[in-house]
C-alpha positions, 0 to 999 in steps of 0.5 A: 202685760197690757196697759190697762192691767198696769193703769188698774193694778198699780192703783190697787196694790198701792192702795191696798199697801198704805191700808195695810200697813197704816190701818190693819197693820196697827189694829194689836189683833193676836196671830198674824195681820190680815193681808189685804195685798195677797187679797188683791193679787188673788182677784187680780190673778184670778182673772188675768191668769198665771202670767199676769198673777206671777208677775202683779205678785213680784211687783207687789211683793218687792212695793211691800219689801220696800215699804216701811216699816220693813223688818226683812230682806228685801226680796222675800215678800216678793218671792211670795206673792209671786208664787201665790200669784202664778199658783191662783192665776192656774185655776182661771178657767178657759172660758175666763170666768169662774161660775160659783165662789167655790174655786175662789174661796178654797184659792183664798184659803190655799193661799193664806195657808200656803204664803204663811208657810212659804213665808215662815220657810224662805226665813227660816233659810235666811236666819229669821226664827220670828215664825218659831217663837210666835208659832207657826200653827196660830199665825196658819190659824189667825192668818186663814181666818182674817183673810177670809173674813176680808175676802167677800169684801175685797176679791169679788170687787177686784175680780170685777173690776179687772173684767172690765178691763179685759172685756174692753173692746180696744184690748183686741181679744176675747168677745170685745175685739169679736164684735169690734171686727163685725162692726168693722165689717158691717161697716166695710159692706155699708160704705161698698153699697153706698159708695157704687149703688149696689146692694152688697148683702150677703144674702141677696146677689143678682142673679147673673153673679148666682149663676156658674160661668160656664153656664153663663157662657153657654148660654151664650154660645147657644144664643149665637148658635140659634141667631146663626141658625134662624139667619142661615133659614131666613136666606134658605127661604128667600132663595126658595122663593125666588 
């Protein structure tokens, strides 16, 4: 990963934990908890793409994993939001940006589904039956809800955010590094012209330097000829004359 994703997505995540686990997690709300850690890893997958979404959901996964009160093994959260990263950072599109909310909305909805599931199903194969005695129905229910009710404030600002950083023009790619490479140019042609005294635009060039070799050194062939030519007349004449 770049630098710049890491000095933006470290904050985020940290944030978005202490949030959730002090503020969201203590609110008694019936179901599930609303996560604003999957929220972040989906804006931020959204525009960094699969690589970056798989790997900024493994890192976050493992802070939550680790960070108290954590009541389960260590590693399952991990799993998860890696998972759910790598799935939402496929539907980036080519051009790098979604043009409607459609896409992101139905991401949000699949992934407060799919984690719920996921979650519930990687317990079920280490022993935790938690998800059976709550219900797996109302936590897919409340945990879809929540999460889209904290999705227009969260992912859009995420999603901002991180296309700052990669349209920076220092990143070396997309339009950024384009522009910074003309200018370079530009730059290169403005220090030839001011360096030797010569114009070196693109669209003006002496007329000499327009014109083919051969044809330059055919004119310069017939140029000789015909000075030869009026010499070897001129001594004709005098010799006529005498």
């Amino acid at each position: 990963m770049r630098i710049n994703r890491i000095l933006l997505s470290t904050p985020l995540i940290v944030v978005a934990l202490v949030i959730q686990v002090s503020i969201l997690g203590r609110l008694q709300l019936p179901g599930a908890v609303p996560d604003l850690l999957l929220l972040v890893v989906l804006g931020l997958a959204l525009v960094y793409g699969h690589v970056g979404g798989a790997l900024i959901g493994f890192g976050a996964g493992l802070l939550a994993d680790l960070a108290p009160p954590s009541d389960h093994a260590i590693g399952r959260f991990a799993l998860v939001l890696c998972v759910i990263g790598y799935l939402a950072g496929l539907t980036k599109p080519d051009s790098g940006q979604h043009r409607s909310a459609t896409i992101p909305l139905m991401v949000v909805i699949g992934a407060a589904i799919g984690s719920t599931l996921l979650y519930a199903g990687v317990g079920a194969l280490v022993g935790d039956t938690a998800a059976r005695h709550v219900g797996v129905g109302g936590l897919l229910l409340s945990a879809t809800l929540y999460d889209l009710l904290l999705a227009p404030f969260t992912v859009p600002l995420v999603m901002a955010l991180a296309r700052r950083t990669e349209g920076d023009p220092l990143t070396g790619d997309g339009t950024g590094g384009q522009s910074g490479t003309a200018k370079g140019r530009e730059a290169g042609y403005s220090w030839l012209s001011t360096g030797t005294g010569l114009k070196a635009s693109r669209g003006r060039m002496p007329k000499a330097a327009r014109m083919p070799r051969e044809a330059r050194i055919g004119g310069q062939r017939g140029g000789l000829l015909t000075r030869s030519a009026r010499n070897k007349a001129g001594r004709i004449k005098g010799v006529k004359r005498l």
